[in-house]
C-alpha positions as CSV (number, residue, x, y, z in Angstrom):
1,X,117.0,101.0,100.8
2,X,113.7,99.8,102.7
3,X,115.5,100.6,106.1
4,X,116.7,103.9,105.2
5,X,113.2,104.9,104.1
6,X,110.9,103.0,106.7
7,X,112.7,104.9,108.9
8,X,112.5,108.1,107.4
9,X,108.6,107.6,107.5
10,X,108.7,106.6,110.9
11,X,110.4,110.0,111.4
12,X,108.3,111.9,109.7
13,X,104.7,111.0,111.1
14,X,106.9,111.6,114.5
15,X,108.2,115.1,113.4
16,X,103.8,115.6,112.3
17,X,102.7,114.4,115.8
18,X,105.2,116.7,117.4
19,X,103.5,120.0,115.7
20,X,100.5,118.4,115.9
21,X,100.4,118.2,119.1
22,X,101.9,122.1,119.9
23,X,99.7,123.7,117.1
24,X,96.2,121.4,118.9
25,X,96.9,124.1,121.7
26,X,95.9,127.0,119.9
27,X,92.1,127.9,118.7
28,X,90.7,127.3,115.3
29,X,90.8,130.7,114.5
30,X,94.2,131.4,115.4
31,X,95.9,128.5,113.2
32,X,93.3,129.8,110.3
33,X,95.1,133.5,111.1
34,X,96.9,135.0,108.2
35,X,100.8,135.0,108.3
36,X,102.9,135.7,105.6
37,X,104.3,132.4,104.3
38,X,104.2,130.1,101.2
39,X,101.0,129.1,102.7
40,X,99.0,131.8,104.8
41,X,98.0,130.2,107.6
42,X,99.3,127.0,109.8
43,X,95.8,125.3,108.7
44,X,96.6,126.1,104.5
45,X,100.6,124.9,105.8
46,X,99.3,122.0,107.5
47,X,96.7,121.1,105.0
48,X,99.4,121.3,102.1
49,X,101.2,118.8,104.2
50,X,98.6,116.1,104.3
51,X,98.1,116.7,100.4
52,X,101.6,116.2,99.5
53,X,102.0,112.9,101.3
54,X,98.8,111.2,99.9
55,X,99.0,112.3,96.8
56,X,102.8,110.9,96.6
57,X,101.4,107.8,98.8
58,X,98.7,107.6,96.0
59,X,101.3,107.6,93.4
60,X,103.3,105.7,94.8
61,X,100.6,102.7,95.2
62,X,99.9,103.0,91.4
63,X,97.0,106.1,91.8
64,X,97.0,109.8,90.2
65,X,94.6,111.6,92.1
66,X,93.0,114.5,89.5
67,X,92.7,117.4,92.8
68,X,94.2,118.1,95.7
69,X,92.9,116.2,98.7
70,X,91.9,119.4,100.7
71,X,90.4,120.8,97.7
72,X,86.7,120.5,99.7
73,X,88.1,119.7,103.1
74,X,85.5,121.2,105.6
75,X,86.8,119.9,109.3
76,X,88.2,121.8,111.6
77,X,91.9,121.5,113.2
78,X,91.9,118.1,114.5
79,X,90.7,116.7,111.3
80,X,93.6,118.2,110.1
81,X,95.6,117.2,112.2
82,X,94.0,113.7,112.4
83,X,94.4,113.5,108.1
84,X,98.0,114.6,108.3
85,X,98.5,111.8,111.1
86,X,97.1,109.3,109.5
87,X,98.6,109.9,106.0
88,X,102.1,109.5,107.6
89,X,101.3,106.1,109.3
90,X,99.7,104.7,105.8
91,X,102.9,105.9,104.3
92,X,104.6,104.0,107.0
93,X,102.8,100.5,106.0
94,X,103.0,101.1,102.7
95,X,106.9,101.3,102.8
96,X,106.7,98.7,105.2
97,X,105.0,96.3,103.2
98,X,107.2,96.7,100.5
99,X,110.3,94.5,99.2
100,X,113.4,96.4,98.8
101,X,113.5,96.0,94.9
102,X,110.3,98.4,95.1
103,X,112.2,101.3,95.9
104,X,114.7,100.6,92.8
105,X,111.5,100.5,90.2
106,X,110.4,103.4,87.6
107,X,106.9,104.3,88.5
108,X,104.6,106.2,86.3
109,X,102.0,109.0,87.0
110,X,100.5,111.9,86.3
111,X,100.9,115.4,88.3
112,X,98.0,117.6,88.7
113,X,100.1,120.3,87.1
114,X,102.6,119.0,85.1
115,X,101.1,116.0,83.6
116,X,102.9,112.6,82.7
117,X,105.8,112.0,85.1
118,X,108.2,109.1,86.0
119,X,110.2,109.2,89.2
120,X,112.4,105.8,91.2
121,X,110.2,104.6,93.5
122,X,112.3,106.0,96.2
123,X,113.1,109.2,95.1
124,X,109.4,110.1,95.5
125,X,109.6,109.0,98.8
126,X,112.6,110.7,100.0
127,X,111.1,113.9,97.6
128,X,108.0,113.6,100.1
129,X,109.5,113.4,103.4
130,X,112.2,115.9,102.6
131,X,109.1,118.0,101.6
132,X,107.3,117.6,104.8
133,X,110.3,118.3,106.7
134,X,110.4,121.7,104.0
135,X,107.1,122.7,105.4
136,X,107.0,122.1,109.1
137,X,110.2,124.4,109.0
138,X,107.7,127.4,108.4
139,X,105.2,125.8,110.7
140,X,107.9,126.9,113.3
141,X,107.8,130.4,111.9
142,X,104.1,130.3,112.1
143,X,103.9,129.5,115.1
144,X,106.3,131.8,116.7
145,X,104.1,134.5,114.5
146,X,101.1,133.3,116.5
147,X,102.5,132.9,120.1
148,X,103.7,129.7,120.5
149,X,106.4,129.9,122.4
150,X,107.9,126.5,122.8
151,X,108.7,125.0,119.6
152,X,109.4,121.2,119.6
153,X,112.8,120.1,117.5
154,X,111.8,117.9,114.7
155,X,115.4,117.2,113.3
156,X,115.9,114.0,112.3
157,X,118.8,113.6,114.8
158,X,116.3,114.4,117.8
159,X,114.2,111.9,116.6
160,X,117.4,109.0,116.2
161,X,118.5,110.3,119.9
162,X,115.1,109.9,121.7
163,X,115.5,106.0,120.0
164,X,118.8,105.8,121.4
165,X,120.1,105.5,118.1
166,X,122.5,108.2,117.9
167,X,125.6,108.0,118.5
């Protein structure tokens, strides 16, 4: 299970860095514009982002954090961009670091809205990175919505081709 997931991380701070990197283009203003969407703005989307991977990193590692981390986030779009980033590579070491019996272990925790919780180790971490991948889906919306016109693919099998690992 350790490959399958360390290279599902490693997928996923690649997907993040490709919309990082096409959102950075646009003004702070712009990616704080409304749009309709699950979350109103490509910041609120990509700030929702960074607070679903650390607080599933965080549980993960043994910590329930009481608030979301962008509760008082104040920076502007590349801090955002630089928390996402660097969320995504500490979820890479962490998997990394792991044995593969981790992934097969019941881990307890407590949601912020749902209270005591247990989960397989890597069933939160697929959960995560299946999430991520949820919510850079309507970053492409978004970003249409706000003029971007060249979208980068972020499907996993883009990601295994530019490896050389598909087929």
């Amino acid at each position: 299970m350790k490959e399958i997931y360390t290279q599902f991380t490693r997928f996923n701070l690649w997907a993040n860095c490709r919309m990082a990197e096409t959102f950075s283009g646009l003004p702070d203003e712009v990616a704080e514009q409304h749009i309709e969407s699950s979350f109103p703005s490509a910041r609120l989307t990509f700030l929702h982002i960074w607070d679903a991977e650390l607080l599933w990193l965080k549980r993960l590692q043994g910590i329930s954090l009481p608030t979301f981390p962008s509760k008082n986030f104040q920076g502007n779009m590349a801090d955002v961009y630089r928390e996402v980033l660097k969320t995504s590579q500490d979820f890479i070491d962490f998997v990394d670091a792991r044995k593969d019996s981790f992934f097969g272990e019941m881990l307890f925790f407590k949601t912020i809205s749902y209270g005591e919780q247990s989960q397989l180790a890597f069933q939160m971490v697929h959960h995560c990175m299946n999430h991520s991948t949820y919510h850079r889906g309507q970053l492409v919306t978004i970003g249409r919505q706000l003029g971007l016109q060249k979208m980068p693919p972020t499907d996993y099998i883009y990601y295994l081709r530019e490896l050389g690992m598909a087929g």
